[in-house]
Backbone as numpy.savetxt, mean C-alpha at the origin, in Angstrom:
# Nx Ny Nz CAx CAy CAz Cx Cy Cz
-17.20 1.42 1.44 -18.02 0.40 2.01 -19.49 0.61 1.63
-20.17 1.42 1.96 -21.45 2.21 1.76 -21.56 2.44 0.70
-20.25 3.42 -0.11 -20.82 3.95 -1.28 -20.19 3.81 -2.72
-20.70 2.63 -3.43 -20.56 1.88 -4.41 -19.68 2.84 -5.24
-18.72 3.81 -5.46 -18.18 4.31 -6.33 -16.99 3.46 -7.28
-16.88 4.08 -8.72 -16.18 3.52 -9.65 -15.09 2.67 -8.75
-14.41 3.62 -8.34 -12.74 3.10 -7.69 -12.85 1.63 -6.96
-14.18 1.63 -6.31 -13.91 0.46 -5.44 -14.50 -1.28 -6.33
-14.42 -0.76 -7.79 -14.75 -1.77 -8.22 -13.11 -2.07 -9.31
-12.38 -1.17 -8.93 -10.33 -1.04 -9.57 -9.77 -2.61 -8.73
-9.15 -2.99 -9.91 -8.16 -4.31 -9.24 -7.38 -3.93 -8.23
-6.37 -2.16 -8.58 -5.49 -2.08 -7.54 -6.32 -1.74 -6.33
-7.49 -1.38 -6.30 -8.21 -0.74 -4.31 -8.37 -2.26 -4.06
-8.61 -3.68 -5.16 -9.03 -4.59 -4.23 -7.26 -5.47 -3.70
-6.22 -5.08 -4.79 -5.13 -5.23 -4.18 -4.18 -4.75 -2.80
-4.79 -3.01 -2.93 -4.30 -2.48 -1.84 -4.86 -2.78 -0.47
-6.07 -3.41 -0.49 -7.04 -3.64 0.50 -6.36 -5.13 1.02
-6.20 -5.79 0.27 -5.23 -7.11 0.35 -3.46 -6.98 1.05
-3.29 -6.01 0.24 -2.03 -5.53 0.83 -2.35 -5.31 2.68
-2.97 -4.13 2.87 -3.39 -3.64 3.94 -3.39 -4.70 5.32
-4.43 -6.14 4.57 -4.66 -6.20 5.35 -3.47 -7.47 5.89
-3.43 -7.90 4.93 -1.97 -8.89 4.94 -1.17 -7.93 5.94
-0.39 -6.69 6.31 0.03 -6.00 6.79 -0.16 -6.27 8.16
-1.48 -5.88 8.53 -2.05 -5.84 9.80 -1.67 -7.49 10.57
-1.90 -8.07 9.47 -2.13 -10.00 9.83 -0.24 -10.18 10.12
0.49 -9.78 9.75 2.02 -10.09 9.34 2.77 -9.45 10.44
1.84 -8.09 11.27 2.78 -7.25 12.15 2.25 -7.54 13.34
1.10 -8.52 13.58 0.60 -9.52 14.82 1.72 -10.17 15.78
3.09 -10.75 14.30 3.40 -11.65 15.07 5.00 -10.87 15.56
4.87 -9.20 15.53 6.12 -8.46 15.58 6.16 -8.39 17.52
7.15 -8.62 17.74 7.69 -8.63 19.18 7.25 -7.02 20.25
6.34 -7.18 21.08 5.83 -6.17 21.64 6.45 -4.94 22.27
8.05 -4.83 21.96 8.54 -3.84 21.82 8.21 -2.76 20.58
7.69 -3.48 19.00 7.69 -2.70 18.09 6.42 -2.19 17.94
5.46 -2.73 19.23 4.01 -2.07 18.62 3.65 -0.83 18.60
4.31 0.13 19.35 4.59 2.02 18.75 5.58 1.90 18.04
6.49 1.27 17.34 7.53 1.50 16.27 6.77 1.01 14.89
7.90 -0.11 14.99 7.47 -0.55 13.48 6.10 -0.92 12.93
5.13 -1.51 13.80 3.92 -1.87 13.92 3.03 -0.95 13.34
3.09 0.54 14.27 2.12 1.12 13.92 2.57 1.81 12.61
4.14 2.01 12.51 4.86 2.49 10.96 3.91 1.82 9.55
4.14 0.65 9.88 3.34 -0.64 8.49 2.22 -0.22 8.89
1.48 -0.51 9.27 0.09 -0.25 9.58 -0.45 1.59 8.94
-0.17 1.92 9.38 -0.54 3.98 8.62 0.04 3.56 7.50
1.49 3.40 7.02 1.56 3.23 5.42 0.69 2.72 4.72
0.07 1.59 5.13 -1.03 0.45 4.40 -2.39 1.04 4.31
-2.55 1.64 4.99 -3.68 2.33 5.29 -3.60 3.73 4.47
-2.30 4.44 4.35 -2.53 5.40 3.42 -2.31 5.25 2.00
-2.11 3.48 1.47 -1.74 3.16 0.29 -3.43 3.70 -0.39
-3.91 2.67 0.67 -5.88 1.84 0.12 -6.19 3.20 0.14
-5.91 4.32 1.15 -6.80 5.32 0.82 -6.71 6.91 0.02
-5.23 6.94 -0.05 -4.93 7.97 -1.21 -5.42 7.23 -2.97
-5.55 5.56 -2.69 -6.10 5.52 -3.99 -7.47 6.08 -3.89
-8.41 5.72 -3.10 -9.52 6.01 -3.13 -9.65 7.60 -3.06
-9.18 8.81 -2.55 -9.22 10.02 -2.95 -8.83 10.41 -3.97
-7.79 9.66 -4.51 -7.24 10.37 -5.45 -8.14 9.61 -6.90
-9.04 8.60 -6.95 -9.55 8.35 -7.60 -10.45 9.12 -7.60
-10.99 9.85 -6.93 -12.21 11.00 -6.27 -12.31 12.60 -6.98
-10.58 12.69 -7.33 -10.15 13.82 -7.80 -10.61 14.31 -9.26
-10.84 15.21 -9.63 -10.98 15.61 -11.18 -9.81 15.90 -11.75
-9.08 16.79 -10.98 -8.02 17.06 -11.82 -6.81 16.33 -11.87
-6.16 16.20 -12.92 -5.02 14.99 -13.23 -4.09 15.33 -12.23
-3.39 16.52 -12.43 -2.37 16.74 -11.18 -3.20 16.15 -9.95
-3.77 16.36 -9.38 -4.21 16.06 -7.65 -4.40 14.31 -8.12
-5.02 13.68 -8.93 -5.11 12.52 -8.92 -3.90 11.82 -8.86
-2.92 12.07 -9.48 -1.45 11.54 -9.97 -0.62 11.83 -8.72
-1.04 13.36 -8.02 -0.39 12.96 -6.30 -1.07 12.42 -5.57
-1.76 11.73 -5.55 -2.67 11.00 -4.60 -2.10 9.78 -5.18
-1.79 9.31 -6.18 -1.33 7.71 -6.26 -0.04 7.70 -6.03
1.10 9.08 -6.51 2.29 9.18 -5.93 2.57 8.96 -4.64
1.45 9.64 -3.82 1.64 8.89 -2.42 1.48 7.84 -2.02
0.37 6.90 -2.59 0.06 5.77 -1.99 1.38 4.55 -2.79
1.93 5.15 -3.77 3.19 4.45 -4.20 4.53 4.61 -2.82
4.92 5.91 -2.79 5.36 6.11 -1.88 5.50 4.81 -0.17
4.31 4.91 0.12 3.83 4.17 1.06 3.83 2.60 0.77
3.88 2.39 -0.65 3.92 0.71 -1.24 5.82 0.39 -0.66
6.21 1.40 -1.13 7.95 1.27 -1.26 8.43 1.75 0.59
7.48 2.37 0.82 8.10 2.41 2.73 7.92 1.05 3.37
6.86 0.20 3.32 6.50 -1.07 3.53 7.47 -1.92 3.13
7.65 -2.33 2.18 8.64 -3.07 1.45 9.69 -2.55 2.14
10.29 -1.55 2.20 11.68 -1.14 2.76 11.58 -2.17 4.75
10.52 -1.95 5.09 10.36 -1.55 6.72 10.43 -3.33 6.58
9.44 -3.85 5.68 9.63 -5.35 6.41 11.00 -6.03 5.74
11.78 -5.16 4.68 13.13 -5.72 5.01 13.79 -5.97 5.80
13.71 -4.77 6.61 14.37 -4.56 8.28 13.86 -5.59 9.01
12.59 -5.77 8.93 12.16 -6.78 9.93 12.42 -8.22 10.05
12.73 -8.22 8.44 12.67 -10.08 8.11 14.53 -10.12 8.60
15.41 -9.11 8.15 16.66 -8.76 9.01 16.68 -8.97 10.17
15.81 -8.37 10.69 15.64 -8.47 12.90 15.15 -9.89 13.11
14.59 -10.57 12.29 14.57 -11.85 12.41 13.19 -12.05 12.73
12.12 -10.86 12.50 10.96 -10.97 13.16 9.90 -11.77 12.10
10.17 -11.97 11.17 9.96 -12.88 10.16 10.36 -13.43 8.75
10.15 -13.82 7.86 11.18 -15.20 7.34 10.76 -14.77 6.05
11.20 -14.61 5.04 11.20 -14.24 3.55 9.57 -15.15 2.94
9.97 -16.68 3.67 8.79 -17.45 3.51 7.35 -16.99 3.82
7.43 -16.30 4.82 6.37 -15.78 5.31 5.56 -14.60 4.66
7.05 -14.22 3.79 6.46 -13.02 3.57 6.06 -12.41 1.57
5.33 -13.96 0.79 5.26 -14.30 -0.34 4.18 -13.34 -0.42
2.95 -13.49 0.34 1.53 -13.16 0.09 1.84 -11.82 0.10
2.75 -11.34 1.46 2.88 -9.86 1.23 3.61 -9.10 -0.21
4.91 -9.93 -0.19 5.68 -9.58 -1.27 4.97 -9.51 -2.61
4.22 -10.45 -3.03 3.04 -10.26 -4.08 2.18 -8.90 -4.36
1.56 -8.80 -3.44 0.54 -7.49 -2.80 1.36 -5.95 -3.56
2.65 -6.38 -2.60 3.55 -4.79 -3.00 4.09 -4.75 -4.55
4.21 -5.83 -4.87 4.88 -5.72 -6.30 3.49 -5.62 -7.11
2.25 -5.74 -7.02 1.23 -5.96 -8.06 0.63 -4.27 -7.41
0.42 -3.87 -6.24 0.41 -2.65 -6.21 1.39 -1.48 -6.70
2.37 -1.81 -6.47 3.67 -0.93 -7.29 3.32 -0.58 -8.71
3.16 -1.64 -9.11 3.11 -2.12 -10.71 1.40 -1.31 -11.07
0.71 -1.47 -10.19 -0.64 -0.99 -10.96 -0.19 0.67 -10.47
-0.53 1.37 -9.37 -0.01 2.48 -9.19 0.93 3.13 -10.00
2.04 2.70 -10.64 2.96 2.87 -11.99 2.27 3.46 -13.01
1.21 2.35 -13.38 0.53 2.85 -14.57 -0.10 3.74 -14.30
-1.13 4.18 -13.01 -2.14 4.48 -13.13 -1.50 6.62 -12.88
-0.35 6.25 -12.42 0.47 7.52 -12.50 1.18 8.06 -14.16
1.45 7.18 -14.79 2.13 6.92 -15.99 0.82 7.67 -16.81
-0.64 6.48 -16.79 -1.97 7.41 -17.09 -2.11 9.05 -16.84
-2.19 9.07 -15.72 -2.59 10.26 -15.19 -1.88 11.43 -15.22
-0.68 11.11 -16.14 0.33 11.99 -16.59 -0.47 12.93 -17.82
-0.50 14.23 -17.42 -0.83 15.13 -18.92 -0.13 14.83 -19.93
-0.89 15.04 -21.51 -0.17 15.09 -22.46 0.58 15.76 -22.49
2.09 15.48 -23.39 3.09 16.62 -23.39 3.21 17.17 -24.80
């Protein structure tokens, strides 16, 4: 926010930030039994997508950078898994869930590379 570094000018931090927040906006309308379950589940994943990129963009060394996006991949594919379940429980509708579905597949896809990158030469 404050401090203008490289990363926060990356397509994927302004995707994951999109992701994130789509997240937050999508688990509003989850039934107030799931707000310590699934709620706060999506919510920390999304939140540790946007911000293991941003540390791990922070990192010098390739190994620590490449687990820092491994995780926030990680966390792309727990999301996706969790609002399967949900659009299952009926708590919302495939329709609903384009903007999100977008988000995770264009984060997946950049995180891919940016791990694929950050791979040492062999």
């Amino acid at each position: 926010m404050f401090l203008q570094l490289a990363h926060t000018k990356l397509n994927v931090f302004g995707i994951s930030k999109a992701l994130t927040l789509e997240c937050y906006k999508m688990t509003i309308q989850f039934p107030n039994h799931e707000k310590f379950a699934m709620v706060q589940q999506i919510r920390r994943a999304a939140v540790s997508v946007h911000l293991n990129i941003a540390e791990g963009c922070s990192r010098k060394s390739l190994a620590e950078r490449k687990r820092h996006f491994e995780i926030a991949r990680g966390s792309v594919i727990e999301i996706d898994t969790a609002f399967d379940i949900a659009q299952e429980l009926g708590y919302t509708t495939i329709e609903e869930l384009q903007t999100l579905g977008h988000n995770i597949i264009q984060s997946f896809k950049l995180l891919s590379g940016m791990i694929n990158q950050s791979a040492p030469e062999s």
